[in-house]
C-alpha positions in Angstrom: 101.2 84.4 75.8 101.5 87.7 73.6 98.9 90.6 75.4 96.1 91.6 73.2 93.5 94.2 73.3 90.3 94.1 72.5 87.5 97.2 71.7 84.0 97.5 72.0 81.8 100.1 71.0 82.5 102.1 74.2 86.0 101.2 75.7 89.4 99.6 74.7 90.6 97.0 77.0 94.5 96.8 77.0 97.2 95.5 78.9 98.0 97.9 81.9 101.3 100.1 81.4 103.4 101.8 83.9 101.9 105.1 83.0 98.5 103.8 84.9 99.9 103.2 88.3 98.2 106.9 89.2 94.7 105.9 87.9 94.8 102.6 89.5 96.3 104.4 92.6 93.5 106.6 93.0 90.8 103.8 92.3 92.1 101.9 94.8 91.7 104.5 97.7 87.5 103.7 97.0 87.0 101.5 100.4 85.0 99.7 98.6 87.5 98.3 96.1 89.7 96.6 98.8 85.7 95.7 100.8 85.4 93.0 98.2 88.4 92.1 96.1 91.8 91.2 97.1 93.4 94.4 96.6 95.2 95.5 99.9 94.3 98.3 102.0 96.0 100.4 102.7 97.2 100.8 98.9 100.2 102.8 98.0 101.3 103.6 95.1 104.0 101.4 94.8 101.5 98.8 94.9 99.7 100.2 92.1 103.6 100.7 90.2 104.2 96.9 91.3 101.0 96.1 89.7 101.1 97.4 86.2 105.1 96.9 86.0 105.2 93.6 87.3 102.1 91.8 88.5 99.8 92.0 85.5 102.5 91.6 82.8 103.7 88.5 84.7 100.6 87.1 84.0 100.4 87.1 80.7 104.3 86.4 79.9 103.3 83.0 82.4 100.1 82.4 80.6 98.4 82.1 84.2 96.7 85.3 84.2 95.2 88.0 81.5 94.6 91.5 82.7 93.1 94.3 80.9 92.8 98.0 81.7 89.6 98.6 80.9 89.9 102.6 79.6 87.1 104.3 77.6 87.6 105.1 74.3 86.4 108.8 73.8 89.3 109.9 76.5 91.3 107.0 77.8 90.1 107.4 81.7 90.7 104.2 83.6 87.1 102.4 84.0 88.9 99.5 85.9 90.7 96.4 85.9 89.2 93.1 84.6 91.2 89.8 84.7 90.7 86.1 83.6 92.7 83.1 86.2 93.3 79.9 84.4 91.7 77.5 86.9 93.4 74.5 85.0 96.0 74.0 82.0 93.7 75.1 79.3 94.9 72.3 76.9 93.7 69.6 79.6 90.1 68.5 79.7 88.8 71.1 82.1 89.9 73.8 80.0 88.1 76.5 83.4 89.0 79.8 84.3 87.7 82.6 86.6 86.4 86.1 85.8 87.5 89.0 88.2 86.9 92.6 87.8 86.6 95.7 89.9 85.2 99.4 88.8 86.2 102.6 89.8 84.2 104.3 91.7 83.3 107.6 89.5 82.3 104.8 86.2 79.7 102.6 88.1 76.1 102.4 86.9 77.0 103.1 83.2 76.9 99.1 82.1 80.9 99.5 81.4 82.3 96.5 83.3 79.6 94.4 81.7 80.5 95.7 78.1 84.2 94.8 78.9 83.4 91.7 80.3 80.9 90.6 77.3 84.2 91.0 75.2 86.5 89.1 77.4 84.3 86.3 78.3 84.5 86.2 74.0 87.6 86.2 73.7 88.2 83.6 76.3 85.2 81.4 75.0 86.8 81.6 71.3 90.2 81.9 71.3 91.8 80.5 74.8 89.0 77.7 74.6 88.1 78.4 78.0 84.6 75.7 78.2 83.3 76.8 81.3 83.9 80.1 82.9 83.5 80.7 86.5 82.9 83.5 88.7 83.5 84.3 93.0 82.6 87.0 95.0 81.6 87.1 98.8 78.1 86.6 99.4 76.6 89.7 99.9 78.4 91.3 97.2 75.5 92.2 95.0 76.8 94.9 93.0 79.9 92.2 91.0 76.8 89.4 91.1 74.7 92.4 89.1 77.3 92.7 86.9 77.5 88.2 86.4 74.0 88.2 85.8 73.5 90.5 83.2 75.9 89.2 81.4 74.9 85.3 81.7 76.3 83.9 84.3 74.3 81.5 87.0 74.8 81.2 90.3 75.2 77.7 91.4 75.3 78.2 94.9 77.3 79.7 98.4 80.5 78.1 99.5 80.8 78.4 103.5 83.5 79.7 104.6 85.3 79.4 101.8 86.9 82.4 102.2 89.9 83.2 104.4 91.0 87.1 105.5 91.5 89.0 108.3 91.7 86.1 110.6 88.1 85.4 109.9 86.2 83.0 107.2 83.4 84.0 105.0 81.1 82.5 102.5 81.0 83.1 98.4 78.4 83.0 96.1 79.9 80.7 92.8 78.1 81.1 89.0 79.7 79.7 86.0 78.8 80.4 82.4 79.2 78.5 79.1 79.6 79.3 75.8 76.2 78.7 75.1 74.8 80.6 77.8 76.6 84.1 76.1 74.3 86.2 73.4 75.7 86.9 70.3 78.1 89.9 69.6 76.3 93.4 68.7 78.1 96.0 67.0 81.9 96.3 67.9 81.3 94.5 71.0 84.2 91.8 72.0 86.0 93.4 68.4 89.9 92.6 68.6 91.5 95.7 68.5 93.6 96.5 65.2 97.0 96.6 67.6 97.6 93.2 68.8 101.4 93.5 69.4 103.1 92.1 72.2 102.8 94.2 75.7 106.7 95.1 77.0 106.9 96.3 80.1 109.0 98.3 81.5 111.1 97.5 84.7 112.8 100.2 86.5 
């Protein structure tokens, strides 16, 4: 699948470019980043350079996995990452995928990651024809589940021990959301940006 971006009234959400591993490098030093998501700790920054070079653009060329760099648009700062999984082929009856996101740390409390994820869920809902969107975090993680509720999402429930890392098992909270459960757009919110050409990446 050819990247997009998309804009909303406060941020463009693009595909990450090799230029971002230093951003993403930094973010990622926040304990609290690799606490509840699966990025590694330690994180170098070749890990970072691996993800926006390879990881991410992989994704999308494999139609598997859509990552944005969400970036404000007043001075381009990196707010965080935000991808969608394909769960199942989307042109089979499930037609599922999963929301992930992390923030860094300096852009919490401002309602950005919602904002982004308003205009990815959106996107997903209208032109992948995702038909039921799903999103996991560890129990206990209540700042990502603040996030999932505000912008529709329901929690259906704790899966024990469904998690597996660092030789130990742990439960998650699941929600899903449908494309009735999302309110309509507002302003330039979930607006395709005017550049929708095709993200190369670059490999050294």
């Amino acid at each position: 699948m050819k990247p997009v971006s998309l804009r909303t009234e406060r941020l463009l959400l693009r595909p990450f470019e090799p230029s971002d591993a230093a951003a993403v490098h930094t973010a990622c030093q926040d304990p609290e980043i690799p606490r509840w998501t699966s990025v590694s700790a330690p994180y170098s920054r070749a890990d970072a350079e691996r993800f926006v070079g390879t990881v991410a653009p992989e994704g999308w060329r494999d139609d598997t996995t859509y990552t944005f760099a969400v970036v404000t648009r007043a001075d381009g700062s990196l707010v965080g990452s935000m991808g969608l999984v394909r769960l199942a082929q989307l042109r089979t009856p499930e037609r599922q995928a999963e929301l992930g996101y992390w923030t860094a740390k300096e852009h919490r409390g401002r309602g950005y990651t919602a904002e982004a994820a308003r205009a990815v869920l959106r996107w997903a809902f209208r032109d992948l024809g995702v038909e039921r969107m799903e999103w996991l975090a560890e129990a206990g993680n209540e700042g990502s589940w603040a996030v999932a509720r505000k912008v529709g999402f329901q929690r259906e429930g704790t899966l024990r021990a469904k998690l597996v890392g660092g030789g130990t098992r742990r439960d998650l909270w699941i929600g899903s959301l449908l494309p009735s459960d999302l309110p309509a757009p507002s302003g330039a919110e979930g607006t395709p940006a005017a550049d929708r050409t095709p993200y190369l990446p670059h490999h050294g």
